[in-house]
N, C-alpha and C positions, 0 to 999 in steps of 0.2 A: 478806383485803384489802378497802379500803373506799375508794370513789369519794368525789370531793368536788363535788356538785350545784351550789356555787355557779360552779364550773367551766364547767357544761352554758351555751351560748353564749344568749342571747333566749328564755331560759324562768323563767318563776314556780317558784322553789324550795318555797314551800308548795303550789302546786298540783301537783306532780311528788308533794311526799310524801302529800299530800290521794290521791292516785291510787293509790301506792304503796299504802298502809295502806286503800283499801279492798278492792284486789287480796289482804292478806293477813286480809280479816276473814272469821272462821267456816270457816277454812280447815284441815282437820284433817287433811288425807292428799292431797297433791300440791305445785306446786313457782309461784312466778312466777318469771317471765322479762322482763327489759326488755333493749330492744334500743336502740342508740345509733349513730347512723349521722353522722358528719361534726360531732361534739359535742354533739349534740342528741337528747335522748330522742324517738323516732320510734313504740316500741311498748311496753307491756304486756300481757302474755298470761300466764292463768291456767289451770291445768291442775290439773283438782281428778280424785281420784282415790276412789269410793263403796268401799268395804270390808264385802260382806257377810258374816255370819257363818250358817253353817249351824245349821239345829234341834239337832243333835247335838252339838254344837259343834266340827267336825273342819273 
């Protein structure tokens, strides 16, 4: 399912994806989250998740 931004009420639609796309750069293992409160993107949050691999490799 896909939002439509130009929707979002008194906000900059490239600065929303400006935000967006840096929340998703070099991001290789976890999730973002935007939060919309009364039409209006209110939050971005980034939840990066490190993956280490053992000497063994087990």
């Amino acid at each position: 399912m896909s939002a439509n931004i130009r929707s979002l009420d008194g906000q900059d639609e490239a600065t929303l994806l400006r935000e967006i796309k840096n929340a998703l750069r070099d991001l290789r293992f976890g999730s973002v989250e935007i939060t919309v409160h009364n039409a209006q993107v209110v939050q971005i949050e980034r939840k990066e998740k490190f993956r280490l691999q053992s000497p063994n490799g087990k």
